[in-house]
N, C-alpha and C positions, 0 to 999 in steps of 0.2 A: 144920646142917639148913637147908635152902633151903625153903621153903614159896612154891610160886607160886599165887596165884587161880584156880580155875576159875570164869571169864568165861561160858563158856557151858558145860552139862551135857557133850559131848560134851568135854571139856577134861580130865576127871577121869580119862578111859581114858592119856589122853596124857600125863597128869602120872603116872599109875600108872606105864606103860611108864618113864619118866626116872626116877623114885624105886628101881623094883625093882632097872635099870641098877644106879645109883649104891649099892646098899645100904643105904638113908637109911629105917628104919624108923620113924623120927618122922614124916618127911612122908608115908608111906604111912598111914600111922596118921590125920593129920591131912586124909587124902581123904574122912575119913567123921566122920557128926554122930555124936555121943557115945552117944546111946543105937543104934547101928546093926546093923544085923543082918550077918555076911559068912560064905555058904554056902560055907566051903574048909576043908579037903580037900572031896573030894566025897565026899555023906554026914555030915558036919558043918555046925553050925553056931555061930559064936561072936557074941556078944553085946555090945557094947561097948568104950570104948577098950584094956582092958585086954586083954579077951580075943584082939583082934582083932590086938591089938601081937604078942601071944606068937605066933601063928599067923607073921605076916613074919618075925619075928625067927628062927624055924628057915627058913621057906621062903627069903627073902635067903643065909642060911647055903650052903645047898645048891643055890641055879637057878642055870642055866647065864643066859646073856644072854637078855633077850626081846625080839620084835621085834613090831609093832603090826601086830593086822591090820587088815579092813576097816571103818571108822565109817559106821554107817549114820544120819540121820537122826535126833533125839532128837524122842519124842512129846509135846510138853509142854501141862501144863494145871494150870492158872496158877502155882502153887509147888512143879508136882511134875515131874519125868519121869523116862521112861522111854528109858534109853540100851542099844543095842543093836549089840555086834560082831562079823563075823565072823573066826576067826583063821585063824591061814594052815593049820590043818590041817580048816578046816571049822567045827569047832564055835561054839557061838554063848557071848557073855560077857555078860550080863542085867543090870544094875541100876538102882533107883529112886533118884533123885536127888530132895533138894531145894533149891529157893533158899529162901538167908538174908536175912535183912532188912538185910545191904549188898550184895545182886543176886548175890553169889558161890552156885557150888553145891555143896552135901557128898551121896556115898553115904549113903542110912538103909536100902537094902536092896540087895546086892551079890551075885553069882553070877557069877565068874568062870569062866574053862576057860582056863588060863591053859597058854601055850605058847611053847617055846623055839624 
């Protein structure tokens, strides 16, 4: 497991797309703060590291490659934001990021629309 920083909030999309690649559900895992929320499948919602592990751990199984779409702009205000992308088939990928108190940022609220 490779675990890289996300430096800036927009980083966390970037490290997700390299993670899912590589199959490496510890570092997917490790995108998000412990107590986090990640709305996947659509119409669920799972709750923490555990929950959120078991969620990759079949999707890794099954995704074909993913490929990053658009990063737009992250909204930030002061230890929170909001990152916003669009994928290549349109839809949008929502989540609330925060920084830690070594400047890095974790997902605590995720909505992917995640696409191959």
């Amino acid at each position: 497991m490779t675990i890289t920083a996300a430096i800036e909030p927009n980083d966390l999309a970037i490290h997700f797309i390299e993670h899912a690649n590589a199959g490496d559900v510890d570092a997917l895992v490790a995108l998000y703060e412990p107590d986090a929320v990640l709305a996947f499948p659509p119409g669920a919602a799972s709750t923490g590291h555990a929950q959120i592990r078991a969620v990759y751990e079949q999707f890794v199984s099954f995704a074909p490659p993913l490929t990053r779409g658009t990063l737009h702009p992250p909204l930030i205000c002061g230890d929170l934001a909001l990152t916003v992308a669009t994928q290549t088939n349109g839809d949008l990928t929502v989540g609330i990021a925060r920084r830690r108190a070594d400047g890095t940022w974790r997902w605590v609220v995720d909505q992917p629309a995640l696409v191959a």
